[in-house]
C-alpha positions in Angstrom: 94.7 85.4 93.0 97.9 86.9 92.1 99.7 83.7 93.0 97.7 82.0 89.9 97.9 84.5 87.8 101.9 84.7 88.3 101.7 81.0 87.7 100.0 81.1 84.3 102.1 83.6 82.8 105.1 82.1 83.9 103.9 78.4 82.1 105.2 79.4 78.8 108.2 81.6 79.9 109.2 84.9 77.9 108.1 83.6 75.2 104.6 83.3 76.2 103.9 86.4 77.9 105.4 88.1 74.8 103.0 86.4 72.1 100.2 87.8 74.7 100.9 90.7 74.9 101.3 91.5 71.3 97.9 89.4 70.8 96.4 92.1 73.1 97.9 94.9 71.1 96.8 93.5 67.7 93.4 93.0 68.8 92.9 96.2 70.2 94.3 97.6 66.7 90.9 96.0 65.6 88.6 97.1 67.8 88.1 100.8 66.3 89.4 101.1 63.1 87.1 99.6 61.8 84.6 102.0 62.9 86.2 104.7 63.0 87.0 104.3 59.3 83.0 105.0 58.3 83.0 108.8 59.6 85.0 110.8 56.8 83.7 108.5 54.2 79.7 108.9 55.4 79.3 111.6 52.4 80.6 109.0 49.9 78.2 106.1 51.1 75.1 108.5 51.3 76.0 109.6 47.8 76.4 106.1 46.1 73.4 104.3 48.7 71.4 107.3 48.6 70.7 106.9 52.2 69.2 109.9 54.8 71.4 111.1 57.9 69.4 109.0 60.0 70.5 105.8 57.4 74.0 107.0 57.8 73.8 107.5 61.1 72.8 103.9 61.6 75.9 102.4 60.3 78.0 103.9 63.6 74.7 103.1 65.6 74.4 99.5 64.5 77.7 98.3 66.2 76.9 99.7 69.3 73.3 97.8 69.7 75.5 95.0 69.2 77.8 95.8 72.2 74.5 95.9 74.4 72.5 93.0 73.1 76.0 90.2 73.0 77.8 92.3 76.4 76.0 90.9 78.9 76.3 87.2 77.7 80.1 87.4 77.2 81.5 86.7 80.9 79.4 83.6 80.6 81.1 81.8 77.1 84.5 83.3 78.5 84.2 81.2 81.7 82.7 77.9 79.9 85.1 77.9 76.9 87.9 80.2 78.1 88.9 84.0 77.0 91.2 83.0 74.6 89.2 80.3 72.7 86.7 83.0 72.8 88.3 86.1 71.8 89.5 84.1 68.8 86.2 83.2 67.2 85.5 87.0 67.6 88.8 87.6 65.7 87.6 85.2 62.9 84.3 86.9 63.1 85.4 90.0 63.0 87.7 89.6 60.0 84.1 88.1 58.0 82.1 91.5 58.5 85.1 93.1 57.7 85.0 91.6 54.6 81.4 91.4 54.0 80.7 94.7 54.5 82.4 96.1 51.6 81.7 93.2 49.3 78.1 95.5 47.5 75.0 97.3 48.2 73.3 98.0 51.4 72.3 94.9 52.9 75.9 94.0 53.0 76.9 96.9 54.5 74.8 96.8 57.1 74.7 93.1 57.4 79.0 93.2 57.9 78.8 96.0 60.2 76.0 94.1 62.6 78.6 90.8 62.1 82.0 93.2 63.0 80.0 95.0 65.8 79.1 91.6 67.6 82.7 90.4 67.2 84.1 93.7 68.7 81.4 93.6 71.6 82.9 90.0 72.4 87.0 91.8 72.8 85.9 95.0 74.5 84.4 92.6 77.4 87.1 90.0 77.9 89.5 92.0 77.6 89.9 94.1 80.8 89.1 90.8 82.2 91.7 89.0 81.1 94.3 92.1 81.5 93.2 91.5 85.3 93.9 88.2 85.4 97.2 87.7 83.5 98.7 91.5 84.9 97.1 92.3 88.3 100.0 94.1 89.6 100.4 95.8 86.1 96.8 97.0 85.7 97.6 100.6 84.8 100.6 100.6 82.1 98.9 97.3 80.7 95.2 99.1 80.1 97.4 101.7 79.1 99.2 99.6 76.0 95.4 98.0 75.5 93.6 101.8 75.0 96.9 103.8 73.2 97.0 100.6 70.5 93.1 101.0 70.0 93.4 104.6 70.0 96.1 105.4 67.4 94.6 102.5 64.6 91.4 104.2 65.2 93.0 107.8 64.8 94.8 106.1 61.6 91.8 104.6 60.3 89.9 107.8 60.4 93.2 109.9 58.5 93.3 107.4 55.8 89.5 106.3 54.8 89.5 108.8 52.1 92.9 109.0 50.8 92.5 105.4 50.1 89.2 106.4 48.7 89.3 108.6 46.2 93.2 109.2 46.4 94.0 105.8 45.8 90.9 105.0 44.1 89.6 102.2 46.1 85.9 104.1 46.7 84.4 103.6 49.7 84.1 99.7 50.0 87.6 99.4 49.2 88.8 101.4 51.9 86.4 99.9 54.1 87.3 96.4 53.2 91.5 97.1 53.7 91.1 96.5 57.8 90.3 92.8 56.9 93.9 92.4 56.6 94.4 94.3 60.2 92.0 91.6 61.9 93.5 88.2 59.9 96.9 89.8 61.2 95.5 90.1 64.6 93.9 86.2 64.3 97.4 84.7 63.4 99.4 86.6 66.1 96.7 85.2 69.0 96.4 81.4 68.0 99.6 80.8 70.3 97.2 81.6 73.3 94.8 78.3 72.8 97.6 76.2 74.3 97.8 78.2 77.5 93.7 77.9 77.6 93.7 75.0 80.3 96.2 76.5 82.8 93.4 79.6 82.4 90.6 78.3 82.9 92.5 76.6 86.2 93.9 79.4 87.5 90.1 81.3 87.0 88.6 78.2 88.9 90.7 78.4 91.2 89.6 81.4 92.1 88.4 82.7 95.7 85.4 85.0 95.8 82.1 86.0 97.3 79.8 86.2 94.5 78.2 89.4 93.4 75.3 90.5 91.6 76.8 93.5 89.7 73.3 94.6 88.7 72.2 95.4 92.0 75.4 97.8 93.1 74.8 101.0 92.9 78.5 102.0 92.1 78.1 99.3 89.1 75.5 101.2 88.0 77.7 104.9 88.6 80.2 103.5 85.9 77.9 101.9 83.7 76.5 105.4 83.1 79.6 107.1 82.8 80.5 104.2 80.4 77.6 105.3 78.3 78.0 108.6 78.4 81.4 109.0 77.2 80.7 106.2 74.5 78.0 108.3 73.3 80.3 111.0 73.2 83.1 109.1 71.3 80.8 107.6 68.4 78.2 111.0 68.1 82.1 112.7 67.0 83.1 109.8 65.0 80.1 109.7 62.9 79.4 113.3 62.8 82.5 115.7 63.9 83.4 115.7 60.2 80.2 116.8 58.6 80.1 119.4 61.1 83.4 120.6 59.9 82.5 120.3 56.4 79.5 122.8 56.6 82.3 125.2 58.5 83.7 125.4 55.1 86.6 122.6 55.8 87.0 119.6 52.7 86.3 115.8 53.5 90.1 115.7 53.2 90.7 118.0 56.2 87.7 117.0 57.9 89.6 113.4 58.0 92.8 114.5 59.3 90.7 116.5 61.9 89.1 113.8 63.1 92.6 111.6 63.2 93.5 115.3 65.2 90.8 114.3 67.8 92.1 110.8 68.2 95.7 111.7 68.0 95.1 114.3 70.6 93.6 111.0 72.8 96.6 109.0 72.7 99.2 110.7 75.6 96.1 110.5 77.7 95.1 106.5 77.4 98.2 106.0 78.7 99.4 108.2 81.3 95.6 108.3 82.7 95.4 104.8 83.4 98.7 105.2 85.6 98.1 107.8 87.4 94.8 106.4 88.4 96.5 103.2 89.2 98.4 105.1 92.3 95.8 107.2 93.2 93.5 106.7 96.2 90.5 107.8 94.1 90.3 109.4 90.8 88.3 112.6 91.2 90.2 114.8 89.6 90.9 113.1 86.6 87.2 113.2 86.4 87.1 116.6 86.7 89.9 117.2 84.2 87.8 115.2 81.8 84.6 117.2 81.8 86.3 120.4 81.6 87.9 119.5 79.0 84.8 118.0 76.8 82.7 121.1 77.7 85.6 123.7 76.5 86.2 121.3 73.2 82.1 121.3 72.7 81.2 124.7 73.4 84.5 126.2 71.4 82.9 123.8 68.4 79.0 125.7 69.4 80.7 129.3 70.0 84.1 129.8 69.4 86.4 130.9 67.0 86.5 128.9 63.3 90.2 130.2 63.5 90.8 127.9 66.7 88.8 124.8 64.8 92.2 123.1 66.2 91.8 123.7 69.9 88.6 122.6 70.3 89.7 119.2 68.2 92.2 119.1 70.5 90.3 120.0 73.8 87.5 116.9 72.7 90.4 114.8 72.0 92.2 115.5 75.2 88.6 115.3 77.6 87.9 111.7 75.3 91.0 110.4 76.5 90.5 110.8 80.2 87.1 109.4 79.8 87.8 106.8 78.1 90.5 105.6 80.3 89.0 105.9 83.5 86.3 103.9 82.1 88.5 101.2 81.4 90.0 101.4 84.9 86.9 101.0 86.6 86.1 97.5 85.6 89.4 96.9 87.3 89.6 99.2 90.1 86.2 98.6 91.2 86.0 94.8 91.4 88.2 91.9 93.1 88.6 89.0 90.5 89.0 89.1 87.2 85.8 87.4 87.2 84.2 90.2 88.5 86.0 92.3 86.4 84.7 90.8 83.1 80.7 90.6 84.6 81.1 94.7 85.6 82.3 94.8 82.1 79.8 93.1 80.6 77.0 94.7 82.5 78.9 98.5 81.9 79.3 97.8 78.3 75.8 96.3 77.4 73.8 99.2 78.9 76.2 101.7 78.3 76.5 101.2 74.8 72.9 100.7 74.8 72.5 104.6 75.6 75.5 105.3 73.0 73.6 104.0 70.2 71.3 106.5 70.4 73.6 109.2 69.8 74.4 109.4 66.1 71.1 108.5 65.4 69.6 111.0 67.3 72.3 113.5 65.9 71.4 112.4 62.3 67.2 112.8 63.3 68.0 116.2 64.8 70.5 117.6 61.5 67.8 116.6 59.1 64.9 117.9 61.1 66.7 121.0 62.1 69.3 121.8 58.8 71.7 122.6 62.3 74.4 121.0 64.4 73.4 123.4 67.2 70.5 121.7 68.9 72.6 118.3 68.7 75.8 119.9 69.9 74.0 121.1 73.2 72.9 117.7 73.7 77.0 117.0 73.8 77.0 119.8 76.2 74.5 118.7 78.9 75.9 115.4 78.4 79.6 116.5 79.2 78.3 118.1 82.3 76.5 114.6 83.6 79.3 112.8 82.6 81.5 114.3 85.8 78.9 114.4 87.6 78.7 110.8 87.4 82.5 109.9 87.1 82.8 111.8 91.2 80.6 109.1 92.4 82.6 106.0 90.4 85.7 107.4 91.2 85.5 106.9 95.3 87.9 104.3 96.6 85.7 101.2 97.1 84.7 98.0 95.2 81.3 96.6 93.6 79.5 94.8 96.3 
């Protein structure tokens, strides 16, 4: 496999593999900012829509039943029409609900972020796939660049909603709507890909491999979970961390930046994780590091001190980090072929993200029935605990069989 892979980045030279890499980067930029972009401006939209937490709550959940209904289909159109053809109707896609979510009212709203959320579902599977494919022997630092450029627009996204808001007076749909540029951006810098789509499809044919039902392994299944879980951390903080902090006395202004703190706080780690567990003969204790580090951040948010908000920000940011990266690992260190790869991918992300939509729902049900953030933040508690219980059994050296 190497052998083609080598081959198909060396058609186009330096030249080639540079234009796919930055297309990597740029669409990764897309693939949370405009999410995590809704967050610090959720008080604004319930205001102007008049819509319950639960509504609100939708808007994070809505992308995420997207993941799980389109995930599982993905591996499929990537191998009949190629990843690159692929990923850039998702680009084009993505750039539309972009758009049409801030053009008025709810139904557009709603309607854009379904449209965005099915566009985003179609990068997060191919991706890790494709990183396989064109970098094998680069896995780590490439998953690395892939999570650190998704990770710091996201943190970006999240500082900026409402200084472009209300500071610069764009209101909510405005400052929405500004990350259509990020994704038409992202379409131009990947169009140089379609004319290295034949030599990939050859080198994926060309492939060598025993066929395997991912559904049926019980390790697939391990990081499909811890997939889930740590999504459902993720998106329960992006849609709700800075309400939390609001009723703790903090403005949306600072509830913003805090939130860009937790994402901020991420970014060392979706790099230098991926590494590490790149050289390591299993990846226990990074697992371990990551639910400590959840558990102190949640717990400190439930219990501690309102003079160390920033600790536990930091602490959530830090465990997020880990979790997330080893996630992304998995699909790699766990399969053979980039083929494989994409299908555990698929499989993770569809019922993964299945369970993570039910989290800021579920948080928004449980505010509004309870006028508290402590019943929902021990959910985040129990669910840190399962999370490494999980991660020890996905991070034994062996592959999906």
């Amino acid at each position: 496999m190497q052998e083609h892979t080598r081959e198909h980045r060396a058609l186009g030279g330096p030249s080639a593999a540079f234009w796919l890499i930055a297309g990597i980067v740029f669409i990764a930029m897309n693939m949370r900012a405009p999410l995590t972009s809704v967050g610090p401006l959720s008080e604004l939209i319930r205001g102007d829509l008049q819509l319950t937490g639960t509504w609100a709550g939708m808007i994070t959940t809505l992308p995420l039943l997207a993941f799980a209904l389109l995930s599982p289909f993905v591996p499929r159109l990537g191998r009949r029409y190629g990843m690159e053809r692929v990923l850039l109707v998702a680009i084009l896609f993505l750039f539309i609900g972009t758009v049409l979510r801030s053009a008025s009212g709810t139904a557009a709203l709603f309607g854009g972020t379904a449209i965005l959320g099915l566009a985003i579902a179609v990068c997060n599977v191919l991706l890790p796939g494709l990183i396989k494919r064109d970098f094998p022997d680069r896995l780590g630092v490439m998953t690395g660049v892939y999570s650190i450029s998704m990770n710091l627009c996201g943190a970006i996204a999240s500082g900026i909603s409402v200084p472009l808001a209300v500071g610069a007076g764009l209101g909510w749909k405005g400052a929405l709507g500004v990350w259509g540029i990020l994704s038409f951006v992202a379409l131009l810098v990947w169009l140089p890909q379609l004319r290295s789509r034949q030599a990939a499809i050859a080198s994926v044919s060309s492939e060598s491999e025993r066929r395997v039902n991912v559904w049926r392994s019980p390790l697939a299944w391990q990081i499909t979970l811890f997939m889930g879980i740590q999504s459902m951390l993720f998106y329960v903080l992006i849609a709700w961390l800075p309400d939390m902090l609001r009723l703790q006395g903090v403005s949306s202004d600072q509830s913003g930046w805090l939130l860009s703190m937790m994402q901020l706080a991420v970014l060392p780690f979706t790099f230098i994780v991926p590494v590490l567990a790149a050289r390591m003969s299993n990846q226990r204790i990074l697992v371990v590091f990551t639910s400590v580090f959840i558990l102190a951040g949640t717990l400190g948010l439930l219990y501690g001190s309102s003079n160390l908000l920033m600790a536990w920000i930091i602490l959530l940011g830090m465990g997020i980090g880990f979790a997330f990266s080893l996630s992304m690992m998995f699909f790699g260190l766990r399969t053979r072929t980039s083929r494989q790869a994409a299908e555990l991918s698929g499989m993770a992300q569809s019922v993964g993200y299945l369970l993570a939509a039910t989290g800021p729902t579920l948080f928004g049900f449980l505010h509004d029935a309870t006028q508290s953030w402590k019943a929902p933040l021990m959910i985040l508690v129990a669910a840190s605990v399962l999370l490494g219980i999980v991660g020890l059994g996905a991070a034994k050296n062996r592959y999906v069989e």
